[in-house]
N, C-alpha and C positions, 0 to 999 in steps of 0.2 A: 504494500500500500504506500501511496506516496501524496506526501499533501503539502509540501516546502513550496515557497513561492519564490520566485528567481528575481532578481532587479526589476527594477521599476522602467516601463516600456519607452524603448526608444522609436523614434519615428524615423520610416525607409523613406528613401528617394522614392519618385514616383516619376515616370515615362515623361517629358514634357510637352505640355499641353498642345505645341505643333504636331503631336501625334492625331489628334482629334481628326483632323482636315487631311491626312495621308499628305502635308506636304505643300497643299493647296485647297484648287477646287475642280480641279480633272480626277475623272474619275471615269473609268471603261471608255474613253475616247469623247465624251461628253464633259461640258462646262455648265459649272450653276451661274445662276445669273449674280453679278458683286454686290449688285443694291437688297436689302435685305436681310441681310446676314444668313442667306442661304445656301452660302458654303461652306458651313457647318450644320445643313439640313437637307444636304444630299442623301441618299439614300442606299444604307449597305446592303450590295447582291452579292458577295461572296463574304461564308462563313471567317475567315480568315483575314478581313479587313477591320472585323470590328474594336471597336475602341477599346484599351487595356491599361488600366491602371492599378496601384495600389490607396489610390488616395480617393476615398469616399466622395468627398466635395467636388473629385470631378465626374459626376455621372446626376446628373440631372435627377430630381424628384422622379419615383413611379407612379407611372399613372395608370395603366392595365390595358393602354394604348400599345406598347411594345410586343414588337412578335413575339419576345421571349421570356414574357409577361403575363400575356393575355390569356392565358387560361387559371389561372393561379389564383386564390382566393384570398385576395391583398388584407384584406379585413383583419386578416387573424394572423400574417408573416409582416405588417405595418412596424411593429415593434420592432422588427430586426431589421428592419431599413432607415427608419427615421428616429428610433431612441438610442441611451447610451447604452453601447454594449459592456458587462464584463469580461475581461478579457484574462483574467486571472488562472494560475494555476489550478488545479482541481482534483480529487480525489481519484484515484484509478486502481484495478489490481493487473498486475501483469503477471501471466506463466510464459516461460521463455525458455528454449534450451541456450546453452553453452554458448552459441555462435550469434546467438542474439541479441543485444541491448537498448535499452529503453533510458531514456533522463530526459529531463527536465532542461533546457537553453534557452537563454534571454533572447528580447524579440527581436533583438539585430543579429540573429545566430546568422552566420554566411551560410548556411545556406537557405536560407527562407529564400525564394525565389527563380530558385535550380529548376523547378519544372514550369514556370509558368505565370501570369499575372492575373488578375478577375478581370473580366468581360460585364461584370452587372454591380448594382448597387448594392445588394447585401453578400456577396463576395468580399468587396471594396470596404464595406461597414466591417465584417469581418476581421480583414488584415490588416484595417487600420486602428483598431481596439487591441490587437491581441498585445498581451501584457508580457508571454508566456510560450514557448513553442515546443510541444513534445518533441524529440527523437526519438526514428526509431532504427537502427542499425543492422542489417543482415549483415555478414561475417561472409567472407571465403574461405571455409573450413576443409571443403572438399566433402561435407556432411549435408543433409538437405535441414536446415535450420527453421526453426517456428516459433513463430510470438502471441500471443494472444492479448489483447488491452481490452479490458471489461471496464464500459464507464455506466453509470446507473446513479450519480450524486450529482448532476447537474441543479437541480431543484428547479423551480417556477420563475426565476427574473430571468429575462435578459442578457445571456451570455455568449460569447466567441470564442471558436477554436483552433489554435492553428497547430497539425501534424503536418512531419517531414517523415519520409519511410525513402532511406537508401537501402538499393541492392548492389555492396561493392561490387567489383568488377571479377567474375566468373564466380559469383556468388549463389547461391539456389537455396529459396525457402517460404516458406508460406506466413502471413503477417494477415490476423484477423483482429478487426474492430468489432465490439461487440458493443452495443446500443440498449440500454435498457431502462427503466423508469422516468419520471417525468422530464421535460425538456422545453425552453425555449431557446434553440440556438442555430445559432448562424456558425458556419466552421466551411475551412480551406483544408485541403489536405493535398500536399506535395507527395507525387513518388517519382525517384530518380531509379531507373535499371541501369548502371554504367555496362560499358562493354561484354558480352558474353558471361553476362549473368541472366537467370531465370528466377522469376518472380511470380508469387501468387496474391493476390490483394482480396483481402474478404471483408466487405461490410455489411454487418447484421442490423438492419432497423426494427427492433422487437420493442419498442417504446410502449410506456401505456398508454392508454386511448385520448389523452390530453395533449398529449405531445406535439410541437411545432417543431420541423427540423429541414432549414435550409442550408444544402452544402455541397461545394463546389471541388471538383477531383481534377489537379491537373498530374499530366503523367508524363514523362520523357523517358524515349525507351531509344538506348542505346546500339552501338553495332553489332550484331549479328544475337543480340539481347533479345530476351522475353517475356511479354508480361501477359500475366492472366489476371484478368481484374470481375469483381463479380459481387456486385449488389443487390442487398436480401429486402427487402421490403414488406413487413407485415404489419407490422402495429404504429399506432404512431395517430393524431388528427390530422396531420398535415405533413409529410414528407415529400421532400422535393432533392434528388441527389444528380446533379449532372459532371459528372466525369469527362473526362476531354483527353488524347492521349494525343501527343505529336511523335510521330515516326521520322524522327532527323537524322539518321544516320544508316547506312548500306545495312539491308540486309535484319531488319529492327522488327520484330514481331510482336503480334495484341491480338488477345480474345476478350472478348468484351461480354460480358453474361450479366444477363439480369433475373429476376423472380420476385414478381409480387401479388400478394390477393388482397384486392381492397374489400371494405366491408361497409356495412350501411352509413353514408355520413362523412366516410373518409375519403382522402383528396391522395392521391400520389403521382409523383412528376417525376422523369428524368429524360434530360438532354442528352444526349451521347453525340459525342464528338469526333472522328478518330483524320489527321491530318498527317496524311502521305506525303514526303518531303524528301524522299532519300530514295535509289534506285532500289529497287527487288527486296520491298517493307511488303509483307502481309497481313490484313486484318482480319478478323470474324466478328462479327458481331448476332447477339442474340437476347434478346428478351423474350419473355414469355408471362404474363399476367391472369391474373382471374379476378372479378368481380361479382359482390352479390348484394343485394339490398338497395334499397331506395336511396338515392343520393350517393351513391359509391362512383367514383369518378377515378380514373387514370388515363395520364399523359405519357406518351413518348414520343422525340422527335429524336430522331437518327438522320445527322449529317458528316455523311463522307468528302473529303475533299481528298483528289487525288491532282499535284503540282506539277507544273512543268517539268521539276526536277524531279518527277518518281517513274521513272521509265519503269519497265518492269512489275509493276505492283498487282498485288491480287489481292482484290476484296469483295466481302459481302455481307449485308446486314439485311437484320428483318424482326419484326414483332409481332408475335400472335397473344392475342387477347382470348379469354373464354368468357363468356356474360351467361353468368347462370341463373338470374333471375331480370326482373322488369324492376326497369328503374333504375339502370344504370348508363354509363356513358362514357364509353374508350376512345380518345384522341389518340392516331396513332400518325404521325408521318414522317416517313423515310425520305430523305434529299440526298442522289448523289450527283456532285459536280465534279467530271475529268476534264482535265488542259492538257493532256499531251496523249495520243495514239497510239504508246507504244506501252500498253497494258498487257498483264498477262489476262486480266479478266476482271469484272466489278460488275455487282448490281445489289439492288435489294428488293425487301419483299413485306409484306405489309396484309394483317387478317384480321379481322373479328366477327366474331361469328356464336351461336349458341352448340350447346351439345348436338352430333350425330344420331339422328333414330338408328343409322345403321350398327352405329356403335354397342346401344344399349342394344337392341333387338337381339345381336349377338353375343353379348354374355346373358340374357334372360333367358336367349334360348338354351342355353350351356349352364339351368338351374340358379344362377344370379340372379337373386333378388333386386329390384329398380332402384334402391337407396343403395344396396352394392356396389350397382354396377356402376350410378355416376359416381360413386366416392372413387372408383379404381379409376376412371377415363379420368378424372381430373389430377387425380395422384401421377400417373401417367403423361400427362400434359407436363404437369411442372415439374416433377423427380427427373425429366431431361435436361432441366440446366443445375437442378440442385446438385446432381452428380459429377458433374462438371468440377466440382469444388475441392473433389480430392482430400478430404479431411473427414473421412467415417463419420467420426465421432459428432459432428457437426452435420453431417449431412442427415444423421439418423434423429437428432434433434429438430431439425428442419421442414420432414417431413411427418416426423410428428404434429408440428406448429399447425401445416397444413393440413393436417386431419382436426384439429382442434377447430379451425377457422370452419371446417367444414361441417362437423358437427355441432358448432354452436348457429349455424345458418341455415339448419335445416329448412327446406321449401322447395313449393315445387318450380320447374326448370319455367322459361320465360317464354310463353306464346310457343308458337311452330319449332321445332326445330331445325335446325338448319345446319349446312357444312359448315366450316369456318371460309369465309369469303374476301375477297379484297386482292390486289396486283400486286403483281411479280415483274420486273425489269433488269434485264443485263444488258453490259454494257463492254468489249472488249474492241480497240482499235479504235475508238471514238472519242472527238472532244467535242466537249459543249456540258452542259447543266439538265440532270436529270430531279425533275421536281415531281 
């Protein structure tokens, strides 16, 4: 257990503010007009332009006008954009093997910044409050190294978090955030993969049902490096996790996995980002959700960019949603944008849908009982990314959660049933912007 609080917070530099304007007011071969000051009201079409700072003050009031905004239920995440965050050390347990370490570093630790900067306001609110910066260290032991961080003492004010997770260089180990009891918080979390190392990043959202939790994952993954990154999403009022990974260097690998069940009332979001930059980088990407009860809402936008300088690349992303009863509502949209032709391959793919009659028909016929047979088709659905996670112990905890979720939501399936539905797009040899 650790509760010491490190020096009193210093303040980072932050991008300058000529970053706003890219420079000017040209922009994709287009000029805004000078009078007006609408050359700082141009309009960002590539993921990869947008504005990036650590200084709160420069990102304009939310208003739920923004694309990357506008589904979000400002009402209840307002506190962690426009009040004062705590930014203080905090209670935590950590289980670690040998090759692993964990401490406490003041807010100007070098490395805060190693993977990345905030794109939004309560990112920015975030990294500009924090007081306090976990590390978390994977080791080159020639062992596969594992950490666990259990946080559950945040309480009900107003607080900020910022983690750092290095995976030294030919390093291998798996590094889980464990998420529990009440919460209002805003948190950044850096992961660095250096060189020919492989990494696993697990985030558990098991909050209680009060809970507000907006946080932003930036990633830099290394040459010929690998990360698996994989966020758990169940409990919680309000979760919102967007992860971001940049692929900067030859040869840089990412799987990106998600799982979550919303439930009546609850709100869950996430962004996924993944940014091709480096010759013969590949991604995966995958989410997979379920929703039940009136007012049960989830988001996902999935944007790939693949760069002039990723010759070579191969990717693909997609989200399936299950809506198992009436009265829910899954935003899902996948963006991919390639600048350069010489891809190994890219697309994604995009579904929601309710349960299969053909599904259940055939385990009722095979003596399965109707409340059997959807607990398995749903178990089924998501035990394919929870697997994914390579940690038993966790996984078998996991799918318990989601049998709890499902037997505390007993009811019956929503109207007609139907396949899971929705478009599929690839893309190899081709530039331009798939929306």
């Amino acid at each position: 257990m650790s509760s010491s609080t490190p020096p009193p917070h210093i303040d980072q530099p932050t991008e300058p503010a000529s970053t706003l304007t890219s420079g000017g007011t040209d922009q994709h071969g287009a000029r805004a007009h000078s009078d007006g000051g609408w050359d700082t009201k141009v309009p960002v079409q590539t993921r990869s332009e947008r504005f990036r700072s650590g200084d709160v003050g420069a990102f304009p009031a939310v208003t739920g006008r923004e694309v990357n905004w506008k589904f979000a239920p400002l009402d209840k995440i307002r506190p962690l954009l426009e009040g004062t965050l705590d930014g203080s050390a905090y209670p935590f347990l950590a289980t670690q093997s040998a090759g692993a370490d964990v401490e406490w570093g003041r807010s100007d630790d070098p490395r805060v910044g190693g993977a990345g900067l905030p794109e939004d306001r309560a990112a920015a609110a975030a990294w500009s409050a924090r007081d306090a910066v976990l590390a978390i260290t994977v080791k080159a032991t020639g062992e596969h190294e594992s950490m666990t961080v259990t946080r559950s003492d945040f309480g009900t004010h107003a607080r900020a978090a910022h983690t750092v997770i290095t995976a030294e260089q030919h390093a291998e180990g798996i590094v889980v955030i464990d998420n529990r009891g009440s919460a209002l918080l805003s948190e950044n979390l850096e992961i660095v993969v250096r060189d020919g190392a492989r990494l696993t990043v697990v985030t558990v959202q098991d909050w209680d049902d009060d809970a507000v939790h907006v946080s932003t994952h930036f990633a830099e993954v290394g040459r010929d490096a690998f990360l698996k990154h994989v966020v758990v999403s169940l409990g919680g009022d309000v979760v919102r996790v967007n992860p971001s990974t940049h692929l900067g260097a030859q040869g840089a690998d990412a799987e990106m996995y998600g799982v979550y069940f919303a439930d009546a009332g609850q709100y869950i979001e996430q962004q996924v980002y993944v940014d091709h930059d480096a010759p013969n980088t590949r991604s995966r990407v995958n989410y997979k959700g379920a929703l039940q009860g009136a007012g049960a809402h989830t988001v996902w936008i999935g944007d790939v960019l693949i760069g002039r300088t990723a010759p070579g690349t191969d990717s693909y992303e997609q989200n399936r949603n299950l809506v198992l009863t009436d009265g829910t509502r899954a935003d899902s949209i996948p963006n991919l944008e390639i600048e350069t032709g010489d891809i190994e391959g890219a697309g994604h793919a995009s579904a929601t849908g309710r349960f299969d009659d053909e599904q259940l028909f055939y385990l009722q016929a095979r003596g399965i009982p109707e409340e059997e047979a959807r607990r398995l088709v749903v178990l089924g659905f998501l035990v394919e990314v929870i697997q994914k996670i390579g940690a038993p112990a966790l996984e078998e905890r996991l799918v318990a959660a989601v049998e709890q979720e499902l037997a505390e939501g007993r009811t019956v399936l929503a109207g007609p049933a139907a396949d899971l539905v929705g478009a599929e797009s690839t893309g190899a040899g081709t530039t331009g912007a798939d929306a």
